[in-house]
N, C-alpha and C positions, 0 to 999 in steps of 0.2 A: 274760494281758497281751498285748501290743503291740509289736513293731518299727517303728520310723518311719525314715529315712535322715537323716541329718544334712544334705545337702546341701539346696539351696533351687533351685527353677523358673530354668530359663535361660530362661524368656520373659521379652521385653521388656515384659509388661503386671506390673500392680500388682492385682493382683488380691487378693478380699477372704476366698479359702479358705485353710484353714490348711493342709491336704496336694492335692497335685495328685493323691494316686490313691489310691481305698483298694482291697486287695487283700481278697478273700473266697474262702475256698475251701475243703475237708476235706483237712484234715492230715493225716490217713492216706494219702490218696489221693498227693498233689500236690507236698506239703510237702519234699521230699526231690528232686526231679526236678524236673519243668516249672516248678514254680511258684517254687523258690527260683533258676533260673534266668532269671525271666520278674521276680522283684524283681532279683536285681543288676543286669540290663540297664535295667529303669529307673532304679536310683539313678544307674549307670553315665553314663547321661545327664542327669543333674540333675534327676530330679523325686521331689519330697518325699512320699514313700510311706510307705501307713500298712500293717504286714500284721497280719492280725489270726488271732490261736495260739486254736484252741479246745480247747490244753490247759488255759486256762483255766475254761472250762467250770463254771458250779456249777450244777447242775439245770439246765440250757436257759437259763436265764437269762442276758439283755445285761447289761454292767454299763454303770455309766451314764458310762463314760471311753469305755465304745465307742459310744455313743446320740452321745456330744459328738464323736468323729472323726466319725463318720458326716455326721452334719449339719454338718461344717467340710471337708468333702472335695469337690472338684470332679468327679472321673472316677472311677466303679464297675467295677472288674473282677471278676467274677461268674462262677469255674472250676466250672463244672458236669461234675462226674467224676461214679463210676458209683457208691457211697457218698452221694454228699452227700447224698440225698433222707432218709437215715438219720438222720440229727443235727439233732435240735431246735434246736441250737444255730445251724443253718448258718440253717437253717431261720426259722428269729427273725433274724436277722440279714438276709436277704435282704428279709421283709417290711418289717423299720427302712428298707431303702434305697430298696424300690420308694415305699412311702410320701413318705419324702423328699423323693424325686425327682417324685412324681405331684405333691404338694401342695404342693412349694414356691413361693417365689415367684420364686427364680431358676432359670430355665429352660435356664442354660446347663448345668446342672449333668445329665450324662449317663450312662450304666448300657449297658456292652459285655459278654454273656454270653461267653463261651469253653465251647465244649461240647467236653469232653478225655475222647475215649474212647468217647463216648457220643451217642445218635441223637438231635438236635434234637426231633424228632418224642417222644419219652419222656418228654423234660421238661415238651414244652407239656403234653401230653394224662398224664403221673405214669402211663405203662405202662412194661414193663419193670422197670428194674432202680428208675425211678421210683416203681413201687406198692408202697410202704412202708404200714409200720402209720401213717405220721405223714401219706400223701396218700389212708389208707381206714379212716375210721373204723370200730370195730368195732361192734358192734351195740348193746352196750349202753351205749353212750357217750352222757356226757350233754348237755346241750345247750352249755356253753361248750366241751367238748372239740369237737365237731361244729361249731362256730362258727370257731374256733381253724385247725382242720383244713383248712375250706374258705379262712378268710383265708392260707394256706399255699398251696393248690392254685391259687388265685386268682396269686400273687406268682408261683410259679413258669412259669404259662399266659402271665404279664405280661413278663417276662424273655425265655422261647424267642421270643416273636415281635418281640423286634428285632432288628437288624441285628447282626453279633454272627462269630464265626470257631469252621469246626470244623475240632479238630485229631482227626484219626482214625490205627492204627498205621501206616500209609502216607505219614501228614505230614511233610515236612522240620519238625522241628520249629523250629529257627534262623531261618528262613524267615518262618513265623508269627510269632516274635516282632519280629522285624525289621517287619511288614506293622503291627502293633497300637503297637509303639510309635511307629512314624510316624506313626498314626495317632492318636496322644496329642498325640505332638509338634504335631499341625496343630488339632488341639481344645483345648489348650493355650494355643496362640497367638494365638486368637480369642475367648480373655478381653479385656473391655472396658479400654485403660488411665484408670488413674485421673485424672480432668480434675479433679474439685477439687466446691468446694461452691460454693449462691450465684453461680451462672453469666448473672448479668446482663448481657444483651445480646446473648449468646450463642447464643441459639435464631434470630432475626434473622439475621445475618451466615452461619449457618447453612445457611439457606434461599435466601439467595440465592446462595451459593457455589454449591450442590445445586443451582438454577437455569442456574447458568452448565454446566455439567457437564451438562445434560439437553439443552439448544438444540445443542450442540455433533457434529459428522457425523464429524469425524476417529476414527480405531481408536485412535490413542495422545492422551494427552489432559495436557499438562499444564500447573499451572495454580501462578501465583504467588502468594505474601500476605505484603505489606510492611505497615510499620508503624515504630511510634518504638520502640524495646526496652523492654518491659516493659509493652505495650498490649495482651498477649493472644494472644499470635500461635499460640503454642507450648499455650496452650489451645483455640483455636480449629481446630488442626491436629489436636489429637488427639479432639477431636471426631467430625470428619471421619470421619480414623480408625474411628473405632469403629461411625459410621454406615455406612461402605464396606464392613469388614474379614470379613462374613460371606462377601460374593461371591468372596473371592479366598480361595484354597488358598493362595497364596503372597504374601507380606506381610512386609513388611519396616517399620520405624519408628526413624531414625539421629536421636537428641537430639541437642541442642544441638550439633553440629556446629563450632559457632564456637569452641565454648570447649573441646570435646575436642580441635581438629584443630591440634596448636602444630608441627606440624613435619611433613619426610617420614616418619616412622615412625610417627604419629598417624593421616595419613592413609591409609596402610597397613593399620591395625587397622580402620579403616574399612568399608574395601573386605572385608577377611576377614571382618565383621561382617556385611556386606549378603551377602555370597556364603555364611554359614554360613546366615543367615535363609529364605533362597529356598533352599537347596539342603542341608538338613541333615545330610541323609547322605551329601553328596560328600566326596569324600577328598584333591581338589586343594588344593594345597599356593601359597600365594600367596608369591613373596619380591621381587615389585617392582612398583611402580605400574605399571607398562607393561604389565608380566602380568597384572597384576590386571585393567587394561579390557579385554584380551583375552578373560580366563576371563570376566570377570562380564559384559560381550556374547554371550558362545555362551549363559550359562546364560540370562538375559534376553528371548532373543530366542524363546526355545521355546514361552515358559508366562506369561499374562498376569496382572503381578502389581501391586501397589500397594505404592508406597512414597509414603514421606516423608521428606525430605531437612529436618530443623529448623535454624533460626539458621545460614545461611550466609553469610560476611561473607567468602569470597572465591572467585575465578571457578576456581580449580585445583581449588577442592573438588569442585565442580560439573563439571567437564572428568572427573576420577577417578569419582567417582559415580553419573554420569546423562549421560553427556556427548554425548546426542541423543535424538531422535525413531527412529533408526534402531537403537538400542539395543535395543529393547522389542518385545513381541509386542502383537499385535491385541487392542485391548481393558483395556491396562495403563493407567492412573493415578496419575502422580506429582503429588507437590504438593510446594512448595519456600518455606520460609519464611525472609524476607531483611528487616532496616532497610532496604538498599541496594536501591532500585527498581531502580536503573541494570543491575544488576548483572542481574538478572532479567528483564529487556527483553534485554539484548544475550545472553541465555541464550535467548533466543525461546520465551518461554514462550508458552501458547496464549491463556489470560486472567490478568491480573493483577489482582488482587484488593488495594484500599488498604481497612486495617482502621483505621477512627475511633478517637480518644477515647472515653471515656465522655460522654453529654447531660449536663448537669444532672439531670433524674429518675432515668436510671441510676446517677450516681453518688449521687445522694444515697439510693437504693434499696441498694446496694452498702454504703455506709458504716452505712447501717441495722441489715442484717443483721449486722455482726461487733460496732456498738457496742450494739445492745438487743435483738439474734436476734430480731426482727420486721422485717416489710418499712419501716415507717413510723420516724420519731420519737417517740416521747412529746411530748406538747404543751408541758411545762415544757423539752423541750430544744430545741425544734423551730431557736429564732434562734439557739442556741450549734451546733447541728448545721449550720447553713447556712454558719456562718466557717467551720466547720473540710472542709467540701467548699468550697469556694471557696480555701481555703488549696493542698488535693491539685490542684486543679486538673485535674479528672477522672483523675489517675492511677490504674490498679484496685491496684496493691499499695499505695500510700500511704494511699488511702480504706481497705483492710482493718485495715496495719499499725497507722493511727489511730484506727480503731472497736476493735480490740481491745485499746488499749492503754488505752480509757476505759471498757471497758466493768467495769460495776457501780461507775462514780465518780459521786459525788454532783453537783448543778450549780455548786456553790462551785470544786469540785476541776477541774471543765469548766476551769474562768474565769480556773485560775488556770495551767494547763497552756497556755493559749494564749495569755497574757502571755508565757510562757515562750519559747512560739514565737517570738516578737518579740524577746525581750530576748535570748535565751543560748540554743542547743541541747538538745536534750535527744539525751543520747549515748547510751543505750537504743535509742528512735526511728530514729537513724540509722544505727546499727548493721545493724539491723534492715535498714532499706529499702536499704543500701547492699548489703547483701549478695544482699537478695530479689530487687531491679530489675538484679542488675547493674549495667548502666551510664548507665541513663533517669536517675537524676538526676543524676550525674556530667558526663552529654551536657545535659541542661539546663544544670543551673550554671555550665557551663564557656562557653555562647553565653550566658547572662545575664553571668556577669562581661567576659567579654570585649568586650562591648558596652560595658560601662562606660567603658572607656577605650580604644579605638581605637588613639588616637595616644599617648597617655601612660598606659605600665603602673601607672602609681603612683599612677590616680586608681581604680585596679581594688578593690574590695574584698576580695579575694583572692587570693596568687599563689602556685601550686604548681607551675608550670612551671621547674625549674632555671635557664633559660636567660633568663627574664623576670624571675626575683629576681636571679639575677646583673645583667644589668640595671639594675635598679631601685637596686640597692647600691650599685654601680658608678656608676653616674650619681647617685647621691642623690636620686633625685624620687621619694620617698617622701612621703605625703601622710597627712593621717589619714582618707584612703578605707579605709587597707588596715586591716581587722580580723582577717586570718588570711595567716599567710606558713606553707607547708607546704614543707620544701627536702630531695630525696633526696642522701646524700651520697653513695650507691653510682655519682651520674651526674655528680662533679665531681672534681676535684685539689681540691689544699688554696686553702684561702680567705679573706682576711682581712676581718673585720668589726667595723666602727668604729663610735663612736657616732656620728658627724654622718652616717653613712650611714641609721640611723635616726631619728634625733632629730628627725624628720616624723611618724612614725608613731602620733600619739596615742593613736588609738582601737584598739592594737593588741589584739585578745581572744585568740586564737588562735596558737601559735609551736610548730612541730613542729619540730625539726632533726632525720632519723633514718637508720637506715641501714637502708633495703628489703632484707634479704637476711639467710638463715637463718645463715648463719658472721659470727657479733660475737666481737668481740676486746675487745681494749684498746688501749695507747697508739697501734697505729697506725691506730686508729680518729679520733684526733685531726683530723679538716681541718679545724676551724673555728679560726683564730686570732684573739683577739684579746688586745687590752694588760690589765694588770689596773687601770686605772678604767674598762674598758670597763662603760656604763650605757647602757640602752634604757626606752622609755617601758614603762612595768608596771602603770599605774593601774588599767584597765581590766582586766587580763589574765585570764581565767581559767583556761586552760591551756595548761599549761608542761612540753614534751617537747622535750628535747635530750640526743643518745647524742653520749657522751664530750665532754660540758659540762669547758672547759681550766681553770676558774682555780677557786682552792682557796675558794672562800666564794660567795655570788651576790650578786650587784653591790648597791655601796653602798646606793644609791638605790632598792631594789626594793621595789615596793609589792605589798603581800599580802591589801588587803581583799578582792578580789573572786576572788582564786584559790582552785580546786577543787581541782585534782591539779595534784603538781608530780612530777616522772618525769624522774631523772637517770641513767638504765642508765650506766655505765660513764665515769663522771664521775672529775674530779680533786678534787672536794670531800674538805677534812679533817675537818672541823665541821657539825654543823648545828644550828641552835637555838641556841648559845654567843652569849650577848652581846647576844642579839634581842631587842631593846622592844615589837617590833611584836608584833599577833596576827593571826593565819594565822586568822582566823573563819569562815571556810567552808572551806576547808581539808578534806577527806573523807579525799585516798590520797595518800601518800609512799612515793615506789618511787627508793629509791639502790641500786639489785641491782648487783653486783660494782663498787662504786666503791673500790678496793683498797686505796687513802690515808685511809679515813673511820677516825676514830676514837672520836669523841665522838660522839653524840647524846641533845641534851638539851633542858629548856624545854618538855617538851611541857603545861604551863600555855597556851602561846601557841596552843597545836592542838586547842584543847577539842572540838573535833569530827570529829577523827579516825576514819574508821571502816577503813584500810588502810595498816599499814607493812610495805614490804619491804624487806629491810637484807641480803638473800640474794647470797654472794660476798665480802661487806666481809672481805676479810679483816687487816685492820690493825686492826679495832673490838674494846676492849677488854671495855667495861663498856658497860651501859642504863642513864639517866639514872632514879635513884628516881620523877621525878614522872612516871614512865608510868603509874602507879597513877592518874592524876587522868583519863585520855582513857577515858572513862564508854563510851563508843559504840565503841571499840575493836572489830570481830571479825576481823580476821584478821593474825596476827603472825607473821611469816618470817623466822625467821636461819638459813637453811640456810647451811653453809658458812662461817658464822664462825670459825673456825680459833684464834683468838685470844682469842675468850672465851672466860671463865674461871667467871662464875656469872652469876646473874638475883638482880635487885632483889625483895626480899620483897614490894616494893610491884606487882609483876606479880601479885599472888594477889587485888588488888582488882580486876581487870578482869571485871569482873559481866557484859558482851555479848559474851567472846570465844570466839569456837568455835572457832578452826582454830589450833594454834600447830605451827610449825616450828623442829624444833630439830636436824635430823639433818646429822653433818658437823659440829658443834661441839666437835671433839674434845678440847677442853682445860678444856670444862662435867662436871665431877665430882661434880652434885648439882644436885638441883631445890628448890627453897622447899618449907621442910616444912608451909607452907599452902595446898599446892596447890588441896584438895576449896573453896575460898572460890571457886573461877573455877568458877560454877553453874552455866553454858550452855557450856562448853565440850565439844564432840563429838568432835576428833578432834588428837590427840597423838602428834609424829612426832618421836622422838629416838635415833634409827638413828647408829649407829659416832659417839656420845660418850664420856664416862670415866666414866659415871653406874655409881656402883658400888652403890647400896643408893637404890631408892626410898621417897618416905615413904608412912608408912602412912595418910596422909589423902587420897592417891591415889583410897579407894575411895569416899572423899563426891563425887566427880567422878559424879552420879546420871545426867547425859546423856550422857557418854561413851559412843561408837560405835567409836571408831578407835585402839587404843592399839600402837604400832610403837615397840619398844627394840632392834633389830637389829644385832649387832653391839656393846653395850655389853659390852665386856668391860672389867670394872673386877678390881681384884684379888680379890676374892669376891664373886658377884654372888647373894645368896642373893634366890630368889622373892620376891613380897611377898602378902600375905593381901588379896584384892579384894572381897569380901563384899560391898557398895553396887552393884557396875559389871553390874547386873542387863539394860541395854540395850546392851553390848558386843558387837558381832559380829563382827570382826576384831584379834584378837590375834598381833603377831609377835614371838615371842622366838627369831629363828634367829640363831645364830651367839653366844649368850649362855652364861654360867655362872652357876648356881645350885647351894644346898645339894641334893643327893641325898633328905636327909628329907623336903624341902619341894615335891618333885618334883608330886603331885597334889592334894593335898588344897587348895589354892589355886585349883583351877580347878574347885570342885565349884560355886562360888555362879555363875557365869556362862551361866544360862539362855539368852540371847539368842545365843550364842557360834555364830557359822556358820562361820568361818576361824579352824585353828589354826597355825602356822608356827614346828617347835621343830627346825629342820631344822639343824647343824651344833652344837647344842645337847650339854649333858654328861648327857641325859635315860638313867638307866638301867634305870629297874623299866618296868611295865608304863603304857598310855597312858591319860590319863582320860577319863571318861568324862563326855558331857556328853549331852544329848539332842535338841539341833536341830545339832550339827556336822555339816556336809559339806564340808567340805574339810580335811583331816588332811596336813601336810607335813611328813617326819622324816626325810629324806635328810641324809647323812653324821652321821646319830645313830648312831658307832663303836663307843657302849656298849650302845645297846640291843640287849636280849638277848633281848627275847620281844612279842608281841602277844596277848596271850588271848581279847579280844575287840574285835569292831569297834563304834564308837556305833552306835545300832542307823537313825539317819537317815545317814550316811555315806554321799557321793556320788564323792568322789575322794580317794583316799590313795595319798602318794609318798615310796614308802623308798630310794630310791637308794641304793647304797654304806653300805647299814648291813650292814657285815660281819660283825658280831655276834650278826646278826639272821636271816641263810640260814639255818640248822639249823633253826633254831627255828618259822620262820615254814615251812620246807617241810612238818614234820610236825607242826604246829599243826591240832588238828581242825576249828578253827572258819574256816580259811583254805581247808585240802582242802573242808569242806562247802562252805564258802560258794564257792569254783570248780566244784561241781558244781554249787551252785545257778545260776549264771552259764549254766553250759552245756545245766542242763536248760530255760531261758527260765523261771524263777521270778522272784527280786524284785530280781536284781542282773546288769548285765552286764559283761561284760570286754569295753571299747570301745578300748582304747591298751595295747600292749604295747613298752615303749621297751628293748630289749634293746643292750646293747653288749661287747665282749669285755672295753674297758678296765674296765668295773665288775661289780662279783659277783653284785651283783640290781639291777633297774630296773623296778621293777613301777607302772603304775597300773591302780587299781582304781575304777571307776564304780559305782555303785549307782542306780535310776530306773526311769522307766516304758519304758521301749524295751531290747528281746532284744539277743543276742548277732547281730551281721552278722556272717557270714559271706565275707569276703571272700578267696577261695582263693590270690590273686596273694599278697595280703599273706598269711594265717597261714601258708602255707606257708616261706616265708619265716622267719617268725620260730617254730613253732611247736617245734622241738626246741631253739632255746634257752634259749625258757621252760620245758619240760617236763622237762627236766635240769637246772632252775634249782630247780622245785619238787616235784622227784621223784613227779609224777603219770602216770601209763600213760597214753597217745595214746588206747588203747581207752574209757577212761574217760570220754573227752570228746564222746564218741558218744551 
């Protein structure tokens, strides 16, 4: 098998190898010395190592997990000790890498020999300790042996003569490894980062930046590229990037700048960032901006290097990070990407580069590729393609976000998604581009609405600005412009809102009242007052969000044909649905989460197309309304934290689309409908710390069932239930429950699919079951178990904490002593976590997988005798 480190690449690139090094070398030779000290130093620095144990070895033969690292690896280290030539093994293996590496098609991918001990010269030409039986064939060898032989002599001729380090008994050897991993570190770093797909327009603006950059005479060279946010910029930078980044040793690339740098301690990590980049193995210690441009000038000014400074949107960043021409050695290359031209001229950049929109053929090329993965349209869409790039209005993320959000829809479905566009949002879409663009459509919108109304906010069709709905309220000049009022109340005092301050607003669609900010409460979440006949125009509405909504019903007059979601976090509603004629026809998601005076909800006759309740928090709600049974399209139901209920309507067992139900925290729920197995698509059941004392047994017709979590029901006998159907089950937790003793395993024999088991605080006494795709086994503060006799045999991590019952047992258990030698000897399991502590009597996890025991001396030493007095194994043993 194989060691790989856990940790992942501290390059700033994205690169498309799965380990940054694979290690090759004769175990006999190496493996104990240089070489296990030449892996910790690279994990030590972050790079994702593969090492490969030729105690694996079966006849010479690769297997084919080492054929796939091999061709997933970036950097070859190649320990030619005075053995290797011996091992068919090493042997095959070296030829898999030369190969690789001659014939690939990525060419970054590199091969560094290390000759340990041994004369360059022996390896090229297999004299010496080189002329093995495997680099002279014997006489009477037949022709594939002879063929074989020379493809072996060939690899290793191909190896000595590159560039490469010899460590001889004279060598500092510390020394060397410090010189190689630098040397990683900077071959590492000039992986390409990852720009993206479908790069239209891209190669263009390219070329002529690369133009501006070549007429130029100055030693330091730098160069600006503005733009509107979300035009490119930060693709077109790392372009650059990657066309530059071979000529410089030292290379730095600081993202988005704008959005990491929120304060002086941000830009702090900064400057440590650029000064770790150029200078990896410096050991200067940064603790203030001030310090920071001091060190990061000395180091700067030495060695010519390139950076990129991305998305700066203020001049202090730029003062800290770059803050002259005089910074820089002869021949350096910054490049500084800003919306704000301003900014970048009085930074005296050398040329300032404005990046356009997309054309028309570019964009409609652009939108091509993500709606039909061809450059062109199909002919049947060609005028429905033309609206919808005309709609983006060259944007590159909105043309994408649009092309994939249609691709494989039919032209009906085209026609009907861009109706849409016109008439109502699609909250999908903007989601999406709100988060992609940052802030380009945000900065549009906000100069498109603000134009609307210059001089009067209330002819604006939009007002999200706190100070401008105050306003508007205030003044009454609300108009039916406005189709969306968005108000944060984290940026006001309390507020009174009346209806004649509205009762302009016709056309209202849109109404958020919320509270920007991760700590919500209750009552004194209250700022919005108003009287209770307070009434607003509703006709149009279709969504309806307001945290800590005051009055106990919604207003008389509220119209609900056209509403989608209605979202009352932390509301004073008592009722909902009691008494209502109307119907809620589009109607999708109902979300009353912690509204703590709700009691009733009912009617859902009027919600026939439900597909979202959350009632999570209510804790005053006694009872569910029987006609939930009728909401056909139902799939996800949350009463977490209902306190106060006491049972479920039998008519919840008709909900034929529900997958997700939440029932955990309803501690006063004592039973579930004994027709549970009727809800057919239901995947995933969470009823953690209720009074649920015996499930039923139609539980196991629940045939989709993935997710089943009863944690903490402790009822007054909670015996097992027989699951026999729950064949796609992967995650089972019964910690902190009680069940019959007789019933302990025989229940869990039908659960094939079973990956997570969790009987951790459990009355679990005999031995554990046995399933055959478990990996994950957690029995911590199981008191009474008394034994483990065998592990399942796919078992990746098991956690017995504080099972007291269970030290004796588990230390002279044969199958725990082998299986820790097998650990140790790098067989089929490793010991990757040892969590030891005084207050508990054992704390063991155990990993099982394709990656060895690491060796990490800081750590096992550390812990290493108070597991080994934990499980009464000799220290020698582990050798």
């Amino acid at each position: 098998m194989a060691s790989t480190s856990t940790k992942t690449s501290s390059s700033s690139s994205n690169h498309p190898h799965k380990y940054d090094v694979f290690l090759s070398f004769r175990g006999g030779d190496t493996r104990t010395n240089f070489v296990d000290h030449l892996y910790a130093g690279l994990v030590a620095n972050g790079f994702h190592t593969f090492r490969d144990d030729e105690q694996l070895e079966r006849g010479g033969e690769i297997s084919s997990q080492l054929l796939d690292a091999i061709e997933e690896s970036h950097i070859f280290l190649v320990v030619f000790s005075e053995n290797y030539a011996d091992s068919r093994w090493c042997l095959n293996e070296l030829l898999d890498i030369i190969n690789s590496t001659e014939f690939a098609r990525d060419k970054s991918r590199i091969v560094l020999p290390i000759f340990y001990h041994v004369n360059p010269s022996d390896v090229r030409h297999q004299s010496g300790s080189y002329a093995t039986r495997y680099t002279s064939p014997v006489e009477d060898a037949d022709e594939d042996e002879v063929a074989i032989i020379e493809n072996w002599k060939n690899a290793l001729t191909a190896a000595a003569n590159l560039s490469g380090y010899h460590v001889d008994p004279n060598t500092s050897e510390a020394q060397v490894l410090e010189e190689i991993i630098s040397h990683i570190s900077s071959c590492i770093d000039s992986v390409p980062l990852h720009v993206g797909t479908h790069l239209v327009g891209v190669d263009i603006h390219l070329n002529e930046i690369m133009n501006l950059m070549s007429i130029k005479s100055k030693d330091v060279l730098m160069v600006g590229i503005c733009g509107l946010g979300g035009v490119g910029k930060s693709t077109m930078v790392k372009a650059i990037y990657n066309e530059l980044s071979y000529q410089f040793k030292s290379k730095s690339f600081l993202d988005r700048v704008g959005d990491v740098c929120k304060g002086h301690h941000d830009l702090l990590d900064l400057q440590k960032q650029l000064f770790c980049d150029i200078s990896p193995r410096g050991k200067r210690k940064i603790s203030t901006l001030a310090e920071g441009i001091n060190v990061l000038k000395n180091v700067l000014c030495h060695e010519k290097v390139l950076l990129v400074i991305d998305d700066v949107n203020y001049k202090e960043q730029l003062e800290n990070l770059a803050g002259g021409h005089d910074w820089f050695a002869e021949g350096s290359r910054i490049f500084i990407t800003s919306r704000d031209k301003s900014l970048l001229v009085r930074h005296k950049v050398d040329e300032l580069y404005e990046l356009p929109q997309l054309n028309w053929d570019q964009a409609l090329e652009l939108f091509s590729w993500h709606a039909f993965d061809r450059r062109h349209p199909y002919d049947d869409f060609s005028k429905l393609s033309n609206r919808f790039v005309q709609y983006c209005q060259g944007l590159p993320l909105a043309l994408k976000t649009l092309g994939s959000f249609l691709f494989k829809m039919q032209p009906d479905e085209w026609e009907s998604e861009l109706s849409k566009l016109d008439e109502e949002p699609n909250m999908e879409i903007l989601d999406v581009l709100k988060v992609g663009m940052h802030n380009l459509i945000q900065q549009l919108g906000h100069k498109i609405v603000r134009d609307e109304g210059l001089k009067n906010k209330g002819m604006r069709s939009r007002l999200w600005d706190h100070k401008d709905v105050l306003d508007v309220l205030k003044k009454r000049t609300g108009t039916n412009s406005i189709e969306g009022i968005f108000l944060n109340l984290l940026k006001l005092n309390n507020i009174n809102l009346t209806t004649q301050a509205m009762k302009g607003m016709t056309e209202l669609r849109l109404l958020k009242i919320f509270l920007d900010s991760e700590v919500v409460s209750g009552e004194e979440d209250y700022k919005v007052c108003i009287s209770s006949d307070f009434e607003f125009p509703s006709w149009d509405l279709c969504y309806l969000y307001w945290h800590g909504y005051p009055l106990n019903s919604l207003p008389s007059n509220f119209e609900t044909q056209k509403l989608v979601e209605l979202n009352l976090p932390y509301s004073n509603i008592r009722e909902f649905g009691e008494g209502n004629m109307v119907q809620f026809s589009k109607l999708t998601a109902v979300i009353l989460s912690h509204s703590k005076y709700l009691r009733e909800v009912s009617n859902f006759s009027s919600t026939p197309n439900l597909e979202k309740l959350i009632l999570e928090g209510c804790t005053s709600l006694r009872e569910i309304d029987p006609s939930i049974g009728d909401l056909k399209r139902l799939g996800l139901l949350d009463l977490k934290e209902c306190k106060s209920l006491g049972s479920l309507p039998d008519s919840i067992c008709s909900l034929k689309s529900l997958k997700t139900l939440y029932l955990s925290g309803c501690s006063k729920l004592n039973c579930l409908p004994k027709h549970m197995g009727n809800m057919e698509h239901l995947t995933e059941l969470y009823a953690n710390r209720t009074a649920i004392g015996v499930a039923p047994h139609t539980i196991g017709l629940l045939r989709k069932l993935q997710i089943l979590s009863f944690s903490g029901c402790r009822g007054r006998a909670y015996p097992f239930f027989y699951i026999p159907g729950l064949s796609l089950l992967r995650e089972l937790d019964l910690s902190d429950c009680y069940w019959r003793a007789a019933e302990d395993n025989g229940s869990f024999r039908p659960l094939y699919s079973l990956k997570k088991l969790n009987l951790s605080g459990s009355s679990l006494e005999g031995s554990i079951p046995q399933l055959p795709n478990l990996k994950v086994l957690v029995l911590g503060r199981c008191k009474r178990l008394r034994g483990i006799q065998e592990f399942p045999p796919s078992l990746e991590e098991l956690d017995a904490h504080e099972c007291v019952s269970l030290q004796t047992s588990l230390a002279s258990s044969s199958d725990v002593v082998e299986g820790t030698s097998r650990m140790m000897s790098l067989h089929e399991t490793i010991l990757e976590r040892i969590q030891v502590s005084l207050s508990l009597s054992l704390s063991l996890m155990i990993f099982h997988g394709r990656t060895t025991l690491q060796r990490v001396s800081s750590v096992f030493s550390f812990l290493e005798m108070e597991f080994l007095n934990g499980l009464n194994i000799r220290k020698w043993d582990l050798h």
